[in-house]
N, C-alpha and C positions, 0 to 999 in steps of 0.2 A: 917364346919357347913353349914347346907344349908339351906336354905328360900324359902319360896314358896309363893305365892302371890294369894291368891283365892277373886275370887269375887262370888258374891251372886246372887241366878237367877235373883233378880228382877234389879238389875243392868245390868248384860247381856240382859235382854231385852229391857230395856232402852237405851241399846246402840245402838239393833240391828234396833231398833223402827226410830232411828236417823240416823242413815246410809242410811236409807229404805227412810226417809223423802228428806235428802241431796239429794239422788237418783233422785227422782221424783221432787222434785224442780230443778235439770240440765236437767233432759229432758223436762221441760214445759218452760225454759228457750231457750232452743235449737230451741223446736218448735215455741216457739214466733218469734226466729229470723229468722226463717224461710220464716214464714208470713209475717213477718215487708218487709222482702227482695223480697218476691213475689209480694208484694203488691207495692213496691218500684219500681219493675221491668216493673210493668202494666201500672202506675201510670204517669212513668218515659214519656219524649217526646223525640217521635222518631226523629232520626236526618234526614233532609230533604234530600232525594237523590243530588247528584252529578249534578248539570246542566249540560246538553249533550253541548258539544262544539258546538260555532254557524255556521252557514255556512262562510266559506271562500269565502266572495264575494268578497274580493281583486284580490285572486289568479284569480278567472273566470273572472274578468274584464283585470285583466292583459293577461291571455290567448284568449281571445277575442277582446280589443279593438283596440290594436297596429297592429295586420291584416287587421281588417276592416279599418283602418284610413289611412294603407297604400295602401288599395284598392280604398277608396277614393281619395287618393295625385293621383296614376295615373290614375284614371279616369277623376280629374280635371285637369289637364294638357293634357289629351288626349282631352278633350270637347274644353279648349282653343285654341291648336293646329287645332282641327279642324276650329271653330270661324277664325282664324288668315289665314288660306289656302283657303278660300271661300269656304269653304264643299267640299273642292279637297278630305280631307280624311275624309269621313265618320265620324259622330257624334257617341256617345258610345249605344245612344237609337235606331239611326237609323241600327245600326250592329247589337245591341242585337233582333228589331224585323226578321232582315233577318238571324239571327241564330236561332231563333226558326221555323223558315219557312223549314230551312235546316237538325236541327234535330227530324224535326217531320216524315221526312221520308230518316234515312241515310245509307241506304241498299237499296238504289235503284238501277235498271240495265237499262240503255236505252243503252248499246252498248259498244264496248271495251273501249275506253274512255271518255265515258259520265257516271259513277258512283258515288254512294251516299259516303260521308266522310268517312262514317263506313269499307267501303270495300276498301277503299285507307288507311289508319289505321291500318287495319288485314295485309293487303297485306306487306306495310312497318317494321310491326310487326316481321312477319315473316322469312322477308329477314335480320332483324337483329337478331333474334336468331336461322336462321341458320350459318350465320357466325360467329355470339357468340358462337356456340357451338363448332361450330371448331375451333377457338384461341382456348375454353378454355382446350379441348382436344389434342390440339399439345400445349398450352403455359405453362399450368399447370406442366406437367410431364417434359419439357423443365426446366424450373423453379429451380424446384427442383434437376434434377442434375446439372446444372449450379452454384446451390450453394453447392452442396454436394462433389460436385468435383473441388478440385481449377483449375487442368488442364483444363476441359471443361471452366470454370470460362475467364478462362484466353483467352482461344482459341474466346470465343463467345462474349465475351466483347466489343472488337473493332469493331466489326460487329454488335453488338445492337445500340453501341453508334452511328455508321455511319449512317443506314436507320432510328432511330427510328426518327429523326427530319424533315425526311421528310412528310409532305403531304399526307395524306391517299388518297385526290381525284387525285394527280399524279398516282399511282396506275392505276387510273381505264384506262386508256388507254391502260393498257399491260393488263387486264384483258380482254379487250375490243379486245384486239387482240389473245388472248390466248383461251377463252372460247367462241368466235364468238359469244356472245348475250350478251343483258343488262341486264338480269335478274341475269345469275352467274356472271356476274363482278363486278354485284352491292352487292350482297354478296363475293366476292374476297374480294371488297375495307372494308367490314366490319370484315372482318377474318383478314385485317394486320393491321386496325385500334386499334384491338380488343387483338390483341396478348401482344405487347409491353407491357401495364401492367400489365398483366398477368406472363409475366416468369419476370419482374423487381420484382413487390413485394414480388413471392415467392419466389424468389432466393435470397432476400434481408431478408427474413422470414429463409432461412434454416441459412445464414451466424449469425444469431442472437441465435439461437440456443445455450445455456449456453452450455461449454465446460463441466463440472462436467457430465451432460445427457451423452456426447458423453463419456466419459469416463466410466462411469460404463457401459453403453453398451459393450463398449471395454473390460472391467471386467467380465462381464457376457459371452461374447463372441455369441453373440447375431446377427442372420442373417441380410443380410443390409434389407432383407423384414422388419422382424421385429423393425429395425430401424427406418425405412420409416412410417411403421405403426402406430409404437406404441408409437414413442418418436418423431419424425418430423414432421409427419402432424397433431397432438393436438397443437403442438407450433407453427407451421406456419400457422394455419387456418384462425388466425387473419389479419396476411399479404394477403390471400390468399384472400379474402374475401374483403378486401380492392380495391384490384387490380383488384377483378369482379366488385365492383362497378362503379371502373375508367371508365373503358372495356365499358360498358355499357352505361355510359351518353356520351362516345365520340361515338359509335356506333349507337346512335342515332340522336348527332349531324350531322355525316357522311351522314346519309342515305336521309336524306332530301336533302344536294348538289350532291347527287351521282343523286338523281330520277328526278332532273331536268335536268340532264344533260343526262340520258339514256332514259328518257320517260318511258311509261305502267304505269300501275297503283302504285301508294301510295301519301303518303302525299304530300313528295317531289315534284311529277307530278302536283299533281294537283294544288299545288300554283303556278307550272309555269304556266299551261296552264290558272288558274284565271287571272295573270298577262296579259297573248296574247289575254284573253277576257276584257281588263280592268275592271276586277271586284275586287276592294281592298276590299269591303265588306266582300266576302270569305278571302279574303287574309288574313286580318287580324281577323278571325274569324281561317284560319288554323293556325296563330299562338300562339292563344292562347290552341289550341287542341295540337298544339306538345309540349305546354308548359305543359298542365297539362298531359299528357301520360309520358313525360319525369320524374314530379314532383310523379306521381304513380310509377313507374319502382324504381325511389331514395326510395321512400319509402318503399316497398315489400323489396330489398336489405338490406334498414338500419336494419329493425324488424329478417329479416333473419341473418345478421349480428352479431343483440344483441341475437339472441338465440343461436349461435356457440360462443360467445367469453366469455371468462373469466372474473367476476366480475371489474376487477381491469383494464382491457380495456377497458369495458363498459363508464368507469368512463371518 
C-alpha cells in the first residue's frame, strides 16, 4: 500500500516565501557584521610603534673615557717630572708647541743630515720592509717544510734554538763587515730580526694541522702542491699571520738601534744626532712618532689578520 503526501500550491508558496525570507534575513545579518567589524576596525586605536632603542652612551664613554684618562695619568706625571728636574725635561706644553713648529714643515732638505722627521720616517720605513720582505720570503716557505717534514724539523731545530736568542744588533757587525755599508746591514740586522718568527709560527701552524686533513689527502692521493695549497696553508694562515705581526713590531723596534749606531738618515739617526745636539725636545717628540708608526703598522696587521682568519680565531 502506498501513500503519498501532496501539498497544495498555496502551502508551497508559503514555504517558498519563507525560505526566501530566512535567506535575506542571513545575508542582512552577515552584512551587518561586516560593518559592525569594519567600523570596529577604524574605530579600533592603533598600537603606538616600538620606541627605537636609546643611544648606548655607556658603551661610548666606556670606549672613550679610559684613553683619554690614561693620556692624562701620563701626561701628569710627565708635567711632575718635569717640575721635579728644573725643566732638565721639557714641559708636555712646551714640546707640544716645538712639535707643531716641526710638523708644520717635515719634508724638509737642508743637506744629507739635516732633514725633516717625515723623510727620516720613510726612510726607516723602508729599510724595514725591505728586510721584512726578505725574512718573509726565505722564512715563510722555510716554515712550512720545517713543519711538513719531521727530518728537516729535526735537522733545523737546534739550529733555530741556538741563534734565535741572540741579539738582532750583534748581527750588524757582520753585516757591517760583509755588505761594506750601513744602509744594507741595517736591513741585514732586520731580515734575521725578522725571520725567526716567521718559519717558528708557521712550522708550528703545519705541525697543528688535524691528522684526519693529512689523511684523506693521503686517500685522495692528492700532489704535496696541492697539499700545500689547499689543505696547509688555509690552516696555517692564522699561525702565519701571527708570526708577521711578531716580525714586524720587533723590526721596528730593531731599526731605530741599528740607525743610531750606523748613522744616514731615519728615525733612529735622528734621535741620536738630537741627543749630540741636546735637543730632548725632538727627542722626545721622536718617540712618540715611533710610538704611533709602530701603533699604525699593529694595527694595518691586526684588521689584515681579522680578515684572513676564521671566525672562531677571531674570537
Amino acid at each position: 500500500m502506498v501513500s503519498a503526501v501532496f501539498h497544495s500550491p498555496l502551502s508551497a508558496d508559503a514555504e517558498t516565501r519563507a525560505i526566501k525570507s530566512a535567506a535575506v534575513q542571513a545575508i542582512d545579518t552577515r552584512a551587518t557584521g561586516l560593518k559592525h567589524s569594519e567600523s570596529t576596525a577604524m574605530t579600533a586605536p592603533i598600537a603606538p610603534a616600538a620606541p627605537s632603542s636609546p643611544f648606548d652612551w655607556r658603551g661610548v664613554i666606556m670606549a672613550v673615557l679610559p684613553p683619554l684618562l690614561g693620556l692624562g695619568l701620563l701626561v701628569g706625571i710627565w708635567a711632575l717630572v718635569s717640575l721635579g728636574t728644573a725643566s732638565s725635561i721639557p714641559s708636555p706644553l712646551e714640546t707640544a708647541k716645538q712639535a707643531i713648529t716641526i710638523f708644520s714643515d717635515p719634508f724638509y732638505r737642508k743637506g744629507p743630515n739635516d732633514q725633516g722627521v717625515g723623510w727620516n720616517v720613510l726612510m726607516s720605513l723602508e729599510r724595514v720592509a725591505m728586510g721584512f720582505g726578505l725574512a718573509a720570503i726565505v722564512g715563510i716557505p722555510a716554515g712550512f717544510m720545517i713543519g711538513r717534514f719531521d727530518f728537516l724539523g729535526r735537522m733545523f731545530n737546534p739550529l733555530i734554538s741556538l741563534l734565535r736568542p741572540v741579539s738582532p744588533l750583534a748581527w750588524l757587525p757582520i753585516g757591517l763587515l760583509v755588505f761594506k755599508g750601513a744602509n744594507p746591514a741595517a736591513i741585514w740586522t732586520i731580515f734575521i730580526c725578522s725571520i725567526w718568527p716567521m718559519i717558528i709560527n708557521t712550522a708550528v701552524g703545519v705541525q697543528r694541522v688535524p691528522q684526519d686533513y693529512m689523511n684523506v689527502a693521503r686517500v685522495l692521493n692528492l700532489s704535496e702542491w696541492k697539499i700545500v695549497t689547499k689543505i696547509l696553508f688555509p690552516a696555517v694562515l692564522p699561525y702565519m699571520l701571527t708570526g708577521v705581526r711578531l716580525a714586524v713590531g720587533t723590526a721596528w723596534l730593531v731599526i731605530v738601534a741599528a740607525e743610531m749606531l750606523t748613522g744616514g738618515v731615519g728615525i733612529g739617526f735622528w734621535v741620536w744626532d738630537e741627543w749630540n745636539n741636546l735637543n730632548v725636545k725632538n727627542i722626545i717628540i721622536a718617540i712618540f712618532v715611533i710610538g704611533i708608526v709602530g701603533l699604525v703598522l699593529e694595527y694595518l696587521l691586526i684588521k689584515i689578520a681579522t680578515a684572513f682568519t676564521f671566525e672562531e680565531v677571531k674570537s
